[in-house]
C-alpha positions as CSV (number, residue, x, y, z in Angstrom):
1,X,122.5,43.8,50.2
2,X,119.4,42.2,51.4
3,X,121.0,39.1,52.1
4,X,123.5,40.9,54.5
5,X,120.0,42.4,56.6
6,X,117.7,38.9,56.3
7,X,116.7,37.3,60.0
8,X,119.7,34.4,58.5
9,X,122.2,37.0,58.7
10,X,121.9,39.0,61.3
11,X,121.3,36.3,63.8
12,X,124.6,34.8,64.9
13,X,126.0,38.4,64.9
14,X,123.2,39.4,67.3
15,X,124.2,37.3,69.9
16,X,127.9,37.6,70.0
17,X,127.2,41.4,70.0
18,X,124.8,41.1,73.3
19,X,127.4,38.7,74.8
20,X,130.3,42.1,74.0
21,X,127.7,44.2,75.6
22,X,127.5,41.6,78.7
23,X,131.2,41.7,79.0
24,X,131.6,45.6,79.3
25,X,128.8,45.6,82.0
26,X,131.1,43.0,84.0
27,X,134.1,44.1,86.4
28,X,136.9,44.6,83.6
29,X,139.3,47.6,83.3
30,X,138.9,49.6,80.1
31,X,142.2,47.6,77.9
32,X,140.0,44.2,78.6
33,X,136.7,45.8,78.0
34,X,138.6,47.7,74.5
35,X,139.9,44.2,73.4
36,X,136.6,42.1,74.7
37,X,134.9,44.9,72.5
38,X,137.5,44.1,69.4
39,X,137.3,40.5,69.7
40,X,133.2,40.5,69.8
41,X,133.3,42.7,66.4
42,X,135.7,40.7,64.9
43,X,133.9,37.6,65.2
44,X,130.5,38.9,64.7
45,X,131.8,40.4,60.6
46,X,132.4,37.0,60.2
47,X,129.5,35.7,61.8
48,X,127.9,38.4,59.4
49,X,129.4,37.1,56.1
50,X,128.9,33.6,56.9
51,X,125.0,34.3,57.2
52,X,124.5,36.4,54.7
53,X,126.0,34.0,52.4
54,X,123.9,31.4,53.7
55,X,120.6,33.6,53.4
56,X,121.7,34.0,49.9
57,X,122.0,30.6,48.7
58,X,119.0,29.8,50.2
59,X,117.0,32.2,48.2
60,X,118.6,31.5,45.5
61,X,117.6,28.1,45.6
62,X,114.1,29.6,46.4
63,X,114.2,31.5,43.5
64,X,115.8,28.5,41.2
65,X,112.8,26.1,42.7
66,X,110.0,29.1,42.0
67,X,111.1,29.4,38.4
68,X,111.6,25.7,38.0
69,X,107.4,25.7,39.0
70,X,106.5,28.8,38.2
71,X,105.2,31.0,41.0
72,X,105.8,34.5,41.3
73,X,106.8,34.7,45.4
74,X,109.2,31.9,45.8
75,X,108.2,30.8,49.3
76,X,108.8,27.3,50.7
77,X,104.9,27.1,51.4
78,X,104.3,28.5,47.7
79,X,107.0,25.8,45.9
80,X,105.6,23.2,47.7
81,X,102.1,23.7,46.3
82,X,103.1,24.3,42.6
83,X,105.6,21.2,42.7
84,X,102.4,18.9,44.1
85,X,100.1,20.3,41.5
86,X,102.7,19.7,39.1
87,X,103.1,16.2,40.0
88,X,99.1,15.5,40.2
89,X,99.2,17.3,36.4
90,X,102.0,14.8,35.5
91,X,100.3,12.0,37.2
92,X,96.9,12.5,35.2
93,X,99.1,13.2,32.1
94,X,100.4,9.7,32.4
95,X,97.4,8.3,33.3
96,X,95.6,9.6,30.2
97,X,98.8,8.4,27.7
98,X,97.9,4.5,29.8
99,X,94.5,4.9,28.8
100,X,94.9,5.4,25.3
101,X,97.4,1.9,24.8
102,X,95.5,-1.1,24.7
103,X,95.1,-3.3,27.4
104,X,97.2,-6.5,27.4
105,X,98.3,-8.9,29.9
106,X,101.7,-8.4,30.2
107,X,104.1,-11.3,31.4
108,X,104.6,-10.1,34.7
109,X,100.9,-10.5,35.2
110,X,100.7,-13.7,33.6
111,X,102.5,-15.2,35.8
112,X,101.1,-13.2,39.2
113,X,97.7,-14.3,38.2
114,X,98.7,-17.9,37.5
115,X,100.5,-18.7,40.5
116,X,98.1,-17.8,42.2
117,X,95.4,-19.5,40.6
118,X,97.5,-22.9,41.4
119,X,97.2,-22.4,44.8
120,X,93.3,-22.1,44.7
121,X,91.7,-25.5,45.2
122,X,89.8,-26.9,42.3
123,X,86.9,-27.5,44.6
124,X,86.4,-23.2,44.6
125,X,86.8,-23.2,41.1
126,X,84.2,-22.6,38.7
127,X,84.0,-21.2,35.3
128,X,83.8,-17.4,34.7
129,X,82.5,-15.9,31.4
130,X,83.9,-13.0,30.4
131,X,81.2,-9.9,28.9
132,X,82.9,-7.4,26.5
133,X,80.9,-5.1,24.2
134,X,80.2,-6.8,20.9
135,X,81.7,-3.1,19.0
136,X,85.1,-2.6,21.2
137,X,87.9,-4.9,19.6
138,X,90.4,-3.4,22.4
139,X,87.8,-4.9,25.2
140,X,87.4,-7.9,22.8
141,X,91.2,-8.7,22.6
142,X,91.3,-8.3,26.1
143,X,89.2,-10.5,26.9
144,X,90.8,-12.9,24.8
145,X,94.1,-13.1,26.8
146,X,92.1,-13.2,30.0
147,X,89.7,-16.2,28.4
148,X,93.3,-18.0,27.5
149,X,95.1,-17.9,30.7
150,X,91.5,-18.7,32.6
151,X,91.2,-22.0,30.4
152,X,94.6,-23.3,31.7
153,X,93.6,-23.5,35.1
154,X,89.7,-24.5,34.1
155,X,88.0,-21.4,35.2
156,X,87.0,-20.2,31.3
157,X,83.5,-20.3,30.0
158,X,83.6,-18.4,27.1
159,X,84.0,-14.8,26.0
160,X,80.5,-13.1,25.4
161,X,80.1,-10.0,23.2
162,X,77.0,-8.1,25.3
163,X,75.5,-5.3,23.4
164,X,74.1,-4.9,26.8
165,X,77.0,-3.3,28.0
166,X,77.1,0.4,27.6
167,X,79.6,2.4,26.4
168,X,79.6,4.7,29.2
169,X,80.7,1.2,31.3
170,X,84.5,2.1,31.9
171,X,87.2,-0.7,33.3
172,X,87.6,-3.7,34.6
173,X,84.1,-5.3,37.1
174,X,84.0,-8.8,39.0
175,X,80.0,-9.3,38.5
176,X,78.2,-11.1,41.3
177,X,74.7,-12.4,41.5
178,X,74.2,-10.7,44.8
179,X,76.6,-8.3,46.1
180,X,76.5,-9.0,49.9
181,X,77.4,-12.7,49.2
182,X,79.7,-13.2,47.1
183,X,81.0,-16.7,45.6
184,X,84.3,-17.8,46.5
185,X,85.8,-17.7,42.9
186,X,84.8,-14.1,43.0
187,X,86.7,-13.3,45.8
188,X,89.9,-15.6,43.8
189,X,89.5,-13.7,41.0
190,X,89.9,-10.4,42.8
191,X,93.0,-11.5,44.6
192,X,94.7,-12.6,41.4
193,X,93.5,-9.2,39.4
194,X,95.1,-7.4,42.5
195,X,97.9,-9.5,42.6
196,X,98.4,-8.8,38.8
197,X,97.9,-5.0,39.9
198,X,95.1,-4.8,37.5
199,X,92.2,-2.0,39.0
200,X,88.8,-3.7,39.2
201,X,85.9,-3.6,41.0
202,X,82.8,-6.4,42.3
203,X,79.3,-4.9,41.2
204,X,76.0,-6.9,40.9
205,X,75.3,-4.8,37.7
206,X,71.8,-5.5,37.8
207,X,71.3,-3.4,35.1
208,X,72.7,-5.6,32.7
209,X,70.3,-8.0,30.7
210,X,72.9,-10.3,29.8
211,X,72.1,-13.4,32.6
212,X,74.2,-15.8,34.2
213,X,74.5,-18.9,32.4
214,X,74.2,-22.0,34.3
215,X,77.5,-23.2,36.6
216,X,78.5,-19.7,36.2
217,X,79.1,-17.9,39.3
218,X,80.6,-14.7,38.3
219,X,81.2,-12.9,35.4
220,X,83.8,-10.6,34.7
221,X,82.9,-7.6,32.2
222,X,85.3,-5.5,30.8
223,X,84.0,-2.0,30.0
224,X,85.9,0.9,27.3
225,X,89.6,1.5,28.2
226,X,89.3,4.6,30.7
């Protein structure tokens, strides 16, 4: 019954009774105000039912959707907020399962990254060596697809096990002598990692002891899978 008394419901009734009670005030004999009177009832029951049904399927789905995330006052306000939170919770649910595959390139990234490095002129490019820690074979192997595709477009110098490199390092860093002026194949290498939608970032890392061997401009360091 407390569909048949929510604001839903009673709203289109409302006003056809007020426009009854508008009529009687007007200059009508007592059959037309009797069948005015008649007519306004009659449509207003149905005006009724067709609200109160709607009031009830919507709480209904309310109800569905409050179970579906679990809150105790179905509210639109309250379903919203569980169903984001759910889907943050899924998000960093998937995120964690990503984190614990190894990292490969994949051949949609293969081929992002290398037609990109095409259009690079060979003038901008210079060799990048690649740091991993010498005791992570997942950064190692990664390394080793990123050394391969770099050598076909003469940007590789070498993969470098760095025991430098701490295990608290996580992802993927551009490394740059100095950090306000970076070298053009830095900035390449971060178009074609974003290109490849592989997360990175440029750091000067001075806190590495591992130098810069000579020609080499930047370095890219992969840190643990996180």
């Amino acid at each position: 019954m407390r569909d048949w008394f929510s604001a839903g419901a009673l709203y289109i009734p409302a006003w056809i009774l007020l426009g009854a009670l508008m009529g009687i005030w007007g200059p009508h004999d007592a059959t037309a105000i009797a069948i005015w009177i008649l007519a306004s009832v009659v449509v207003a029951s149905f005006g009724w039912r067709a609200g109160a049904g709607q009031a009830k399927q919507s709480r209904e789905i309310h109800e569905n959707l409050g179970k579906l995330v679990r809150v105790t006052e179905p509210s639109p306000v309250n379903i919203l907020t569980a169903a984001a939170a759910k889907i943050l919770t899924l998000e960093s649910e998937i995120n964690a399962v990503k984190r614990q595959q190894p990292r490969r390139l994949n051949h949609d990234q293969i081929e992002a990254m290398s037609a990109y490095f095409e259009s690079v002129p060979r003038e901008e490019r210079s060799g990048i060596t690649i740091l991993v820690h010498k005791n992570n074979p997942e950064a190692t192997q990664y390394g080793r697809d990123l050394d391969f595709l770099f050598r076909n477009f003469g940007l590789a110098h070498g993969l470098q096990p760095d025991s430098g490199i701490g295990r608290d390092l996580v992802g993927v860093i551009i490394r740059v002598k100095d950090d306000q002026s970076r070298p053009p194949i830095a900035k390449h290498l971060s178009e074609a990692l974003t290109r490849a939608k592989i997360e990175h970032r440029i750091e000067a890392l001075s806190n590495l002891q591992f130098g810069f061997a000579p020609k080499t401009d930047c370095q890219l360091v992969l840190g643990r899978n996180g």
